[in-house]
C-alpha positions in Angstrom: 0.0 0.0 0.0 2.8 2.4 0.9 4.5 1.5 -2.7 1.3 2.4 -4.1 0.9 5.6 -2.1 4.5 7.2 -3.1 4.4 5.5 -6.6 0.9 8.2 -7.4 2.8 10.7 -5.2 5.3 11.0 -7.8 3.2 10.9 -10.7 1.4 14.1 -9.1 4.4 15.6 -8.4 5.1 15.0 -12.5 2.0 16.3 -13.3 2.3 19.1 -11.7 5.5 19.9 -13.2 4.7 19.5 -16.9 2.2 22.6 -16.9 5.4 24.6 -15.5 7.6 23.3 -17.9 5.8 24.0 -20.7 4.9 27.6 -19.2 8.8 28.3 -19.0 9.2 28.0 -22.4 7.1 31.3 -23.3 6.9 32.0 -27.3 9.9 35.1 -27.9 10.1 37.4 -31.1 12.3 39.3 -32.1 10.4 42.8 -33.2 11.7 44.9 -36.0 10.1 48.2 -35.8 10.1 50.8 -39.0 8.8 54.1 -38.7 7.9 56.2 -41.0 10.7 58.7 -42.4 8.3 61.9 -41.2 5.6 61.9 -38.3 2.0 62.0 -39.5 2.3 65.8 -40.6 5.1 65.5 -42.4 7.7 66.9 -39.4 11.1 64.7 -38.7 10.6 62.5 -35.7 13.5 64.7 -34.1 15.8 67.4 -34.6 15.0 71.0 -35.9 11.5 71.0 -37.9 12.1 73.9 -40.5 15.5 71.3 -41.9 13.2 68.5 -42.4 14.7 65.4 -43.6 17.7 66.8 -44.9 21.2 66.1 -44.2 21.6 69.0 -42.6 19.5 67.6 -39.6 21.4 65.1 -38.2 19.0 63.9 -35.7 15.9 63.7 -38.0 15.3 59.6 -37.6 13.4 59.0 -34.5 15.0 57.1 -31.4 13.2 54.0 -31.1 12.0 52.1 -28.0 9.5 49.5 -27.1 7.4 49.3 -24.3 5.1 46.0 -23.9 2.0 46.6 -21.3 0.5 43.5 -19.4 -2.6 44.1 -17.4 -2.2 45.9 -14.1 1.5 46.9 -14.4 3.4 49.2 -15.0 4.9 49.4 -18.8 8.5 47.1 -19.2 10.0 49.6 -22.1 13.4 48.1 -23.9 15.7 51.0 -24.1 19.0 51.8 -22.8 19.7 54.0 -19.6 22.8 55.8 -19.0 23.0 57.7 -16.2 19.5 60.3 -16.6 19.4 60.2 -19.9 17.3 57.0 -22.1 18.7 56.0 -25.5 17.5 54.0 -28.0 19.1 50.4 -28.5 19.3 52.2 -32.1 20.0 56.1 -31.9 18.8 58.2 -34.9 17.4 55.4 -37.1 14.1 54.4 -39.0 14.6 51.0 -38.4 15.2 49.1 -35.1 15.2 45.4 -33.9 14.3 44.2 -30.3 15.8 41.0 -29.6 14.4 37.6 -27.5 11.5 39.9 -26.1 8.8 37.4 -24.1 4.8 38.2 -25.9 3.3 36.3 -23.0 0.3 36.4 -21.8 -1.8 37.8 -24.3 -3.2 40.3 -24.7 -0.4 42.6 -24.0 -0.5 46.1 -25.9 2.8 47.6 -27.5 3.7 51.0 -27.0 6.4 52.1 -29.8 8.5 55.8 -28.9 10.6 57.7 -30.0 12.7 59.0 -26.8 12.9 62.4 -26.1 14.4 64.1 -23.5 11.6 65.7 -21.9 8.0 64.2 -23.3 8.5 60.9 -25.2 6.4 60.9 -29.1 4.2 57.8 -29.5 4.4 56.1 -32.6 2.2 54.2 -32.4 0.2 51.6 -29.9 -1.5 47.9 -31.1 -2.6 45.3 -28.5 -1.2 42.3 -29.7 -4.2 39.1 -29.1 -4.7 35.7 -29.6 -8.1 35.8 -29.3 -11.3 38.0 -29.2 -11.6 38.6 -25.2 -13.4 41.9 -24.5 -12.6 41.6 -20.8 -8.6 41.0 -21.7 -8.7 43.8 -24.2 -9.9 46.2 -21.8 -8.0 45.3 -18.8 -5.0 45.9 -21.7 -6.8 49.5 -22.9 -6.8 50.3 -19.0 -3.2 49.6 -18.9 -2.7 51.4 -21.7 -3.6 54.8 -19.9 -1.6 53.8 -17.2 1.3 53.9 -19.8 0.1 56.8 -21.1 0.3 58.6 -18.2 3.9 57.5 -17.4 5.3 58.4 -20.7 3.9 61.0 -21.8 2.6 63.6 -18.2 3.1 66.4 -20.5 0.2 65.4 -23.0 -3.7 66.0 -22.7 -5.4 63.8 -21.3 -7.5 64.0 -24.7 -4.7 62.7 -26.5 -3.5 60.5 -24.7 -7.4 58.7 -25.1 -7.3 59.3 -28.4 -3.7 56.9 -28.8 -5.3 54.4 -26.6 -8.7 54.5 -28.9 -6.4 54.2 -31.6 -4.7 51.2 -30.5 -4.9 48.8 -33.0 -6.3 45.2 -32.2 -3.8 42.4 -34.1 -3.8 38.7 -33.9 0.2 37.7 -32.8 -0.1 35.1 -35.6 -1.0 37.6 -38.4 2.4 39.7 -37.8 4.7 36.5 -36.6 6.6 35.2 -39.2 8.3 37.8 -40.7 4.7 39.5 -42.2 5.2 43.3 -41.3 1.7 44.5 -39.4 1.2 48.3 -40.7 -0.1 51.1 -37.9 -0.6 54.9 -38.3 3.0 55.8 -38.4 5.1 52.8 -38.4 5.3 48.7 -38.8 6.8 45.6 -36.8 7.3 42.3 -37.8 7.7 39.3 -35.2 10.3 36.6 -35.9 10.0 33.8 -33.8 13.0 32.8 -31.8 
């Protein structure tokens, strides 16, 4: 009886530890970000407006960062600190690539900047899904004006509900793959690791 006993004792304890297993091994993309070479009104992401996109402005190309929002906390964003200052893992360029970033649990909303000294610019915001959950979604939304808030305290509050109304809703399977997703001012493209 007692082999019995600590014989389905272990196969609990095995059962118990497939489900965590299989939960370490979380789905990670690289995402490839491009924004457009102007913002929406035709002004360079950074630098001094009346120069445009010439090559007199040296810092025209936006500074690219990545913030992914999960319900009820605050927003992880992938840049690089040094000292006060935030960079970009790609300083001055249209194009940049996040590597080994964890999309789990969906939905989880994705906030793209450009880093500014003062009042970051949005790009642009998706909530990446894997299915249609109204409840997720807007436990995301609300996350999303958390975000708001912390990244950008200098703009209206009227804006800042107009990016999260804006927020685009994408499947993660229609942009994995290498399949860029378009949004207002940019794209991303999800290569699985």
């Amino acid at each position: 009886m007692i082999r019995i006993l600590n014989r389905l004792s272990t196969l609990l304890a095995l059962a118990l530890l497939v489900p965590l297993g299989a939960h370490a091994q979380e789905q990670r993309f690289d995402i490839t970000v491009t924004a457009d070479a102007t913002i929406i009104n035709g002004s360079p992401w950074d630098g001094v407006p009346r120069l445009g996109n010439s090559k007199l402005n040296l810092n025209a190309a936006p500074d690219i960062a990545v913030c992914l929002v999960r319900p009820n906390a605050k927003p992880e964003c992938l840049w690089r600190p040094q000292g006060r200052r935030l960079l970009s893992m790609c300083q001055n360029a249209l194009t940049c690539t996040f590597s080994n970033v964890a999309l789990q649990p969906l939905p989880i909303g994705l906030v793209f900047v450009d880093i500014d000294a003062r009042n970051h610019d949005i790009i642009d915001v998706a909530i990446l899904s894997d299915r249609n959950d109204a409840k997720a979604n807007e436990d995301i939304a609300e996350s999303l004006r958390t975000a708001m808030t912390v990244l950008t305290p200098h703009r209206s509050e009227d804006t800042k509900e107009h990016l999260v109304r804006g927020a685009k809703l994408i499947a993660l399977a229609d942009c994995a793959g290498g399949k860029p997703c378009r949004l207002t001012q940019s794209q991303f493209t999800l290569t699985k690791k």
